[in-house]
Legacy VTK file of the C-alpha trace (Angstrom):
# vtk DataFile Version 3.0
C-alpha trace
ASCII
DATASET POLYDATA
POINTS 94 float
-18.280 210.853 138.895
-14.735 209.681 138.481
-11.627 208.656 140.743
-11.750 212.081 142.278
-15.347 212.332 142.846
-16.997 209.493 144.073
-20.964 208.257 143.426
-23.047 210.039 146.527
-24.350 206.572 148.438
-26.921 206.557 151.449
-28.221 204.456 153.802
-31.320 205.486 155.644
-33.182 203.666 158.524
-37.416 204.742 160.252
-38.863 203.286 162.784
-42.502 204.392 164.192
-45.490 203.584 165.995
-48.844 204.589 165.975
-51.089 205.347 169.207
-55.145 205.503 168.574
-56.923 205.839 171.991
-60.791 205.657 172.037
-61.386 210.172 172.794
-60.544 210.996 169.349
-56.928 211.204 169.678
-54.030 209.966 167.571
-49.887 210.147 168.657
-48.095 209.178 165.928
-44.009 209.384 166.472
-41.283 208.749 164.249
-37.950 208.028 164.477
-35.195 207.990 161.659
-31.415 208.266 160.786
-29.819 208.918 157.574
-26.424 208.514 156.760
-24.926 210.086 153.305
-21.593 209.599 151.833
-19.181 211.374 149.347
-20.850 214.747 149.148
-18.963 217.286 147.470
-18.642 221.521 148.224
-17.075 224.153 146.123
-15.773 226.869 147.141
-14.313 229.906 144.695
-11.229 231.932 146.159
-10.564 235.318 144.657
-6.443 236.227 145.563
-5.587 239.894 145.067
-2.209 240.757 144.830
-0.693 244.222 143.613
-0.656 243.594 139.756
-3.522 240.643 139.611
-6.547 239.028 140.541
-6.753 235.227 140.233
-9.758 232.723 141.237
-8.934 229.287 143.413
-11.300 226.944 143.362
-11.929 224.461 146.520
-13.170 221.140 146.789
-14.030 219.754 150.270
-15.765 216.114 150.097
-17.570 215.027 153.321
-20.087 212.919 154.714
-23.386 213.772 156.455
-25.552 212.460 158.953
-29.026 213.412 160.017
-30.596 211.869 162.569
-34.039 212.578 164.514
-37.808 212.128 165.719
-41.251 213.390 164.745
-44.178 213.672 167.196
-47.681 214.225 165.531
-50.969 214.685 167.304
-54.400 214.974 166.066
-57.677 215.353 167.897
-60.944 214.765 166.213
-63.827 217.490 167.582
-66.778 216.040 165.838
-66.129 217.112 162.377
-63.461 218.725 163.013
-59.990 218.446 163.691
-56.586 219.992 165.355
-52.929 218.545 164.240
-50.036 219.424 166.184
-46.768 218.354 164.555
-43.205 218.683 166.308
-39.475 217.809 165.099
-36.426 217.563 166.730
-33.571 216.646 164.183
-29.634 217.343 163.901
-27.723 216.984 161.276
-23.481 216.772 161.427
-20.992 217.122 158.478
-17.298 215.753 158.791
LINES 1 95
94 0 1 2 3 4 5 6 7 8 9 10 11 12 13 14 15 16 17 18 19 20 21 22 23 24 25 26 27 28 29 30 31 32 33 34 35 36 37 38 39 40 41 42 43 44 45 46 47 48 49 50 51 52 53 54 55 56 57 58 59 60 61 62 63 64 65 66 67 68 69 70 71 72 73 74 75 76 77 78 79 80 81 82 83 84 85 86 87 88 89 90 91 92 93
């Protein structure tokens, strides 16, 4: 880290709730949003010309958010049980 290249920082927020009825059956869903700062990428440039090769480097600083929800199910058969889990999530870089 330096003047340059900044300390990555995040701030992250959940929310949830939990859902027991009385057949067995459990809906748990969760929501949450994460927003990340001063990320870095590097990308390495070979030019060609007629006589040489040289290498570029690239440095592209950005910030990311990722946002989404979780829906989890489980049903108790006796002693059994079945878990369905489902995401939906998106994450954008500028």
């Amino acid at each position: 880290s330096d003047e340059k290249h900044p300390v990555v920082t995040s701030e992250q927020y959940c929310a949830g709730l939990i859902f027991v009825s009385g057949f067995g059956l459990t809906l748990d869903v969760e929501m949450y949003q994460k927003k990340t700062s001063n990320l870095m990428a590097v990308q390495n440039v070979l030019l060609y010309s007629k006589t040489d090769a040289n290498t570029r480097r690239k440095y592209f600083h950005y910030d990311n958010t990722t946002r989404g929800i979780d829906f989890f199910l489980k049903k108790y058969f006796g002693p059994l049980q079945l878990w369905i889990s489902y995401t939906l999530s998106e994450s954008t870089d500028k």
